[in-house]
C-alpha positions as CSV (number, residue, x, y, z in Angstrom):
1,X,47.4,17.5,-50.1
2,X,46.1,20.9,-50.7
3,X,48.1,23.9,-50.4
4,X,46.5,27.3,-49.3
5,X,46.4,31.1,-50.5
6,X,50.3,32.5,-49.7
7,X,48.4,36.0,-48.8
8,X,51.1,38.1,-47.1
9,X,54.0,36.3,-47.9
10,X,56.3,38.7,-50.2
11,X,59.4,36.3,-51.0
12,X,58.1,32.6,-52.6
13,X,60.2,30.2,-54.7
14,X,59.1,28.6,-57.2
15,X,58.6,24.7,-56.7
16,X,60.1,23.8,-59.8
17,X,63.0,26.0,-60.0
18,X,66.5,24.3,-59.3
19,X,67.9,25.3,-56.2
20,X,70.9,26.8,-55.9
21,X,74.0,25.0,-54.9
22,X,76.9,26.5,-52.8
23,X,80.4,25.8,-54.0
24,X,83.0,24.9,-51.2
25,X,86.2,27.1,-51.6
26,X,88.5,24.3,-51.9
27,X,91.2,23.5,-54.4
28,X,90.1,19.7,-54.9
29,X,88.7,18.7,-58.0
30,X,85.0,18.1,-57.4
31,X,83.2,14.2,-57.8
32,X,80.7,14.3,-59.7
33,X,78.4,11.3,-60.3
34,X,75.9,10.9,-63.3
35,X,72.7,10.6,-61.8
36,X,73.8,10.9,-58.7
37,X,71.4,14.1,-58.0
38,X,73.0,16.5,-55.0
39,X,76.4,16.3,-53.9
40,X,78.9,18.1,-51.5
41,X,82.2,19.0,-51.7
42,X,84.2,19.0,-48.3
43,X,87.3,21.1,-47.7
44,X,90.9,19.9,-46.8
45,X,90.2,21.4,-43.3
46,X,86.6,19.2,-43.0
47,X,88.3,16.5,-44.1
48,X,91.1,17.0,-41.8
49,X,88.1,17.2,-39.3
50,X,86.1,14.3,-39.9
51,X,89.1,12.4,-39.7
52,X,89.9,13.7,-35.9
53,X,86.4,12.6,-35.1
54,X,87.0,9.4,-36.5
55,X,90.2,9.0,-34.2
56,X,88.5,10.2,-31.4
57,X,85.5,8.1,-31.7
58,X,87.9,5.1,-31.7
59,X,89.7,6.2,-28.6
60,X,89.2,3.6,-26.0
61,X,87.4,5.0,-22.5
62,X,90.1,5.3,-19.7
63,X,91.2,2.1,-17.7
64,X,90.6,3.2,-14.2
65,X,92.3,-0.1,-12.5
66,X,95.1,1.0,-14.8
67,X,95.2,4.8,-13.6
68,X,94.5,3.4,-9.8
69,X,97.6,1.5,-10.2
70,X,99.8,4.0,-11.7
71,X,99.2,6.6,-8.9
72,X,99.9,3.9,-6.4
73,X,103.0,3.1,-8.0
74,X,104.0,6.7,-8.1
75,X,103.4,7.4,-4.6
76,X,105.4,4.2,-3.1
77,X,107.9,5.0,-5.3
78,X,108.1,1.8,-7.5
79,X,107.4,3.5,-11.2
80,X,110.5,4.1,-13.0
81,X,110.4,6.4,-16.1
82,X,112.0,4.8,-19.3
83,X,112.6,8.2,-21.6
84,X,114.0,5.6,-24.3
85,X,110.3,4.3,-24.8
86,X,108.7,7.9,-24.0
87,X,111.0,9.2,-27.1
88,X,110.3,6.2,-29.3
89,X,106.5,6.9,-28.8
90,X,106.8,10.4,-29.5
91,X,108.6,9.8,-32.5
92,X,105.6,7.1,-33.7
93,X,103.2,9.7,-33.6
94,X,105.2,12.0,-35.2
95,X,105.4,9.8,-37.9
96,X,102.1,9.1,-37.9
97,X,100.7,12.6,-37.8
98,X,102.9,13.3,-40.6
99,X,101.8,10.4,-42.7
């Protein structure tokens, strides 16, 4: 492959300098590995981030039989609230979210 004149352009790189790497403003240690060429460091808050993708990724798409049913059995009168299990689930995710 040949490369042309750069006539007119003010601001070239060299090809063989090293490029410069940004540092991530994070109080993790960085990972290194020999040989491993480039690497990135993530925050805590794109780590926290990736992680909420991952969860939402693996929510399930909504049940609409489910959601059909519900509404019927709200408007007829027949769905009785259970705040013992509403409070034990709030609780679970509390727990959860906290770790």
């Amino acid at each position: 492959m040949e490369i042309g004149p750069t006539q007119g352009i003010s601001d070239i790189h060299k090809i063989d300098a090293p490029p410069a790497r940004a540092q991530a403003h994070s109080h993790a240690p960085a990972t290194e590995l020999p040989g491993a060429g480039d690497n990135v460091d993530l925050t805590d808050g794109a780590r926290q981030l990736q992680n909420l993708q991952s969860a939402v990724a693996a929510t399930p798409v909504v049940d609409g039989g489910r959601v059909a049913a519900l509404r019927e059995a709200i408007a007829n009168g027949s769905y009785r609230i259970d705040p013992q299990r509403i409070a034990d689930g709030l609780l679970a995710q509390d727990r959860a979210a906290l770790g």
